[in-house]
N, C-alpha and C positions, 0 to 999 in steps of 0.2 A: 109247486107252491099253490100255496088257495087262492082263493077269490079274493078275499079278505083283504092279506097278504101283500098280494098285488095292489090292490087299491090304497092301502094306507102307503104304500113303495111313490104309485101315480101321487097322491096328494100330496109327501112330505117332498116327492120332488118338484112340483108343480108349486108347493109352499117356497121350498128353497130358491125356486128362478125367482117368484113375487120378493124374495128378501133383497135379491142380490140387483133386482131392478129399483127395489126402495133405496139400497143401498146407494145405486148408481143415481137414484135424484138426488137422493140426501147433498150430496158431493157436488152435483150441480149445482144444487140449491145454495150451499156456503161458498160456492168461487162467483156463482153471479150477486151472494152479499158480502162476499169481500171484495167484488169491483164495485157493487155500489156504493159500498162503506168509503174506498178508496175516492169513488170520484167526489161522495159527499165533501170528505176530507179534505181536497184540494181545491173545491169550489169556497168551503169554510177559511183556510188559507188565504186564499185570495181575497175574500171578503174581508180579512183580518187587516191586509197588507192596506187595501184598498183606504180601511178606517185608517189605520193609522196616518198613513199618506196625507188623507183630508185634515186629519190631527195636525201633523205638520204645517202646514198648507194654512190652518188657522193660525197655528199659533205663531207661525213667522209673519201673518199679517197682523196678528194682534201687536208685534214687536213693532211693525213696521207705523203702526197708528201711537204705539205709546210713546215714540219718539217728538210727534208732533206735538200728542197733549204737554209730554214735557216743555216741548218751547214753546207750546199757549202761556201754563202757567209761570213760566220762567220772565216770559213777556208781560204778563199779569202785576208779576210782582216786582218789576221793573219799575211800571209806572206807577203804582201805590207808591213805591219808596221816589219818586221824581216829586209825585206829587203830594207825598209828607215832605220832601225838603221846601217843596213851593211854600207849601202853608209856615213852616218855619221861618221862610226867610221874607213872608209877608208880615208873619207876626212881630218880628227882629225890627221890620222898617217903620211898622204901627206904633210899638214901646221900645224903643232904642235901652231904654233904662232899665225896664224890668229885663229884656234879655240879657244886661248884663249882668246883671245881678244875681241872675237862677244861674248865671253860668259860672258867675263866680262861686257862689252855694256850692254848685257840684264840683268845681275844682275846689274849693276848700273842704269837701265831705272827702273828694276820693285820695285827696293827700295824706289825711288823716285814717284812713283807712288804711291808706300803703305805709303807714309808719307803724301802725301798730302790730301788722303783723313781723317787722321786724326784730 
């Protein structure tokens, strides 16, 4: 064989090792980015699980605060209606006459209301 010959034999083999050693990173290269993919993955998970969790966590105390505001306001409006009946039944002692009067008016307006619809 020639000189030639030979040399192109040396470099297409000496190309072929450099392939098969690229080859052999290449392959490295995507199992150390599928484990890092993989732990990203499970770190991302976790982070998910964790929110949600806090999600929770607020929103059972948001429930646990809305029970009270309900019995503020229920309390609230307790003593408005105490103290509308106060004020009526001071006004009733101040005009004995006119309170019966309007009350008569409204039993006479709601009788006539219940008749006509029959």
């Amino acid at each position: 064989m020639s000189e030639h010959t030979e040399a192109v034999k040396s470099n297409l083999g000496e190309a072929g090792a450099h392939l098969k050693q690229a080859a052999s990173a290449a392959g490295g290269a995507v199992k150390n980015a599928a484990g890092a993919a993989g732990d990203e993955l499970r770190l991302g998970k976790a982070q998910v699980k964790a929110e949600l969790a806090d999600g929770a966590v607020a929103g059972i105390g948001a429930a646990e605060h809305l029970g009270g505001a309900a019995g503020e306001q229920a309390n609230a409006l307790m003593d408005k209606g105490r103290d509308l009946l106060d004020s009526a039944a001071e006004l009733i002692r101040e005009r004995p006459l006119a309170a019966f009067g309007v009350a008569f008016a409204a039993g006479w307006i709601i009788s006539k209301l219940g008749r006509s619809d029959k």
